[in-house]
C-alpha positions as CSV (number, residue, x, y, z in Angstrom):
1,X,0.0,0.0,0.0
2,X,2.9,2.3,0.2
3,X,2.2,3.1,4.4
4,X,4.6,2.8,7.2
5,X,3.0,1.6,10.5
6,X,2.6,3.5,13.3
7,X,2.1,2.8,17.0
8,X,-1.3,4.5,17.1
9,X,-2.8,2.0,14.5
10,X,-2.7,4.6,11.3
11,X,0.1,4.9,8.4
12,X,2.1,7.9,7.7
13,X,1.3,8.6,4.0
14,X,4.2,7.6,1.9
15,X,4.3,7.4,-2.3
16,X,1.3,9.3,-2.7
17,X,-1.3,6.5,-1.3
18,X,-3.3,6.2,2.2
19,X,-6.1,3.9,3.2
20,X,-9.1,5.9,3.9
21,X,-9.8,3.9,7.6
22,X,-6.1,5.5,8.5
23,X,-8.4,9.2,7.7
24,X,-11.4,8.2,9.8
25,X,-9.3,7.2,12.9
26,X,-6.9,10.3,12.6
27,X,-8.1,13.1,10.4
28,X,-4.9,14.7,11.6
29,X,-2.7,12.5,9.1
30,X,-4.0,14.8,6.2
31,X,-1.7,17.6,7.4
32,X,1.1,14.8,6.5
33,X,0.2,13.8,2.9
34,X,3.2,15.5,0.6
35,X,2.4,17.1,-2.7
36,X,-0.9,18.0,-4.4
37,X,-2.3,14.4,-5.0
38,X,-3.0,11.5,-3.1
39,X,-4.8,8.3,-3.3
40,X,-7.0,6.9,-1.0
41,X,-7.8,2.9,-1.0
42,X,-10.6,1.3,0.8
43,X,-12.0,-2.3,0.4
44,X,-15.6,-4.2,1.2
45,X,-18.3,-1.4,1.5
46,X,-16.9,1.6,1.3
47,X,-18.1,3.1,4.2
48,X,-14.4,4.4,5.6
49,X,-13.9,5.9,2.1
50,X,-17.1,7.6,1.9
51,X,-15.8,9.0,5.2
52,X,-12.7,9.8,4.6
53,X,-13.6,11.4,1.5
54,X,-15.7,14.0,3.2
55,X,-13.0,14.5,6.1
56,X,-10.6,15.7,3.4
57,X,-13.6,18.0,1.7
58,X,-13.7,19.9,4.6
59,X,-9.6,20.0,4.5
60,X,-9.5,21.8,1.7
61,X,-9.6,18.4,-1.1
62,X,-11.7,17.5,-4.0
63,X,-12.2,14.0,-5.1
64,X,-10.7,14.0,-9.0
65,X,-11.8,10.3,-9.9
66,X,-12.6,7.2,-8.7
67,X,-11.9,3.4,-9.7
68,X,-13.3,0.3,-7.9
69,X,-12.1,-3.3,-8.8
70,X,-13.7,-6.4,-7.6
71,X,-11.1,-9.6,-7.4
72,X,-12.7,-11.6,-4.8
73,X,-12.8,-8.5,-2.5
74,X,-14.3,-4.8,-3.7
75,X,-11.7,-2.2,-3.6
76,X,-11.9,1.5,-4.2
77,X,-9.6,4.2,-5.2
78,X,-10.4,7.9,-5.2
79,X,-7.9,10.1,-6.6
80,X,-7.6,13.4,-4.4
81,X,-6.5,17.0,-5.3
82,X,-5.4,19.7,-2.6
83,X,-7.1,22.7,-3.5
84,X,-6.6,26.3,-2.4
């Protein structure tokens, strides 16, 4: 996934990727994600992206695209653009 573990359960975003549960548990990680792009993973329902999604809205972030694949499990991908 391109994360590095941390001891409070969330990844520090690294390569331009984060998992969108790592959002809802610590909305504060978004003031760590480098550059003007990210992407944001989620699998199964896609309630934590949903979430996460609207977390980063309200930061100042606009969902550019979204992808979902389905290989046995659903995953999603939403491309996400710093505005401002």
């Amino acid at each position: 996934m391109g994360l590095m573990g941390k001891k409070d359960g969330t990844s520090k975003p690294k390569n331009g990727t984060i998992n969108a549960r790592d959002i809802v548990r610590n909305p504060d990680i978004i003031s760590l994600i480098p550059g003007k792009y990210v992407i944001i993973s989620d699998r199964s329902d896609f309630g934590n992206l949903t979430r996460a999604i609207n977390i980063m809205a309200e930061a100042n972030w606009k969902c550019i695209n979204m992808s979902t694949m389905s290989a046995g499990i659903y995953m999603g991908y939403i491309l996400m653009e710093r505005i401002g």
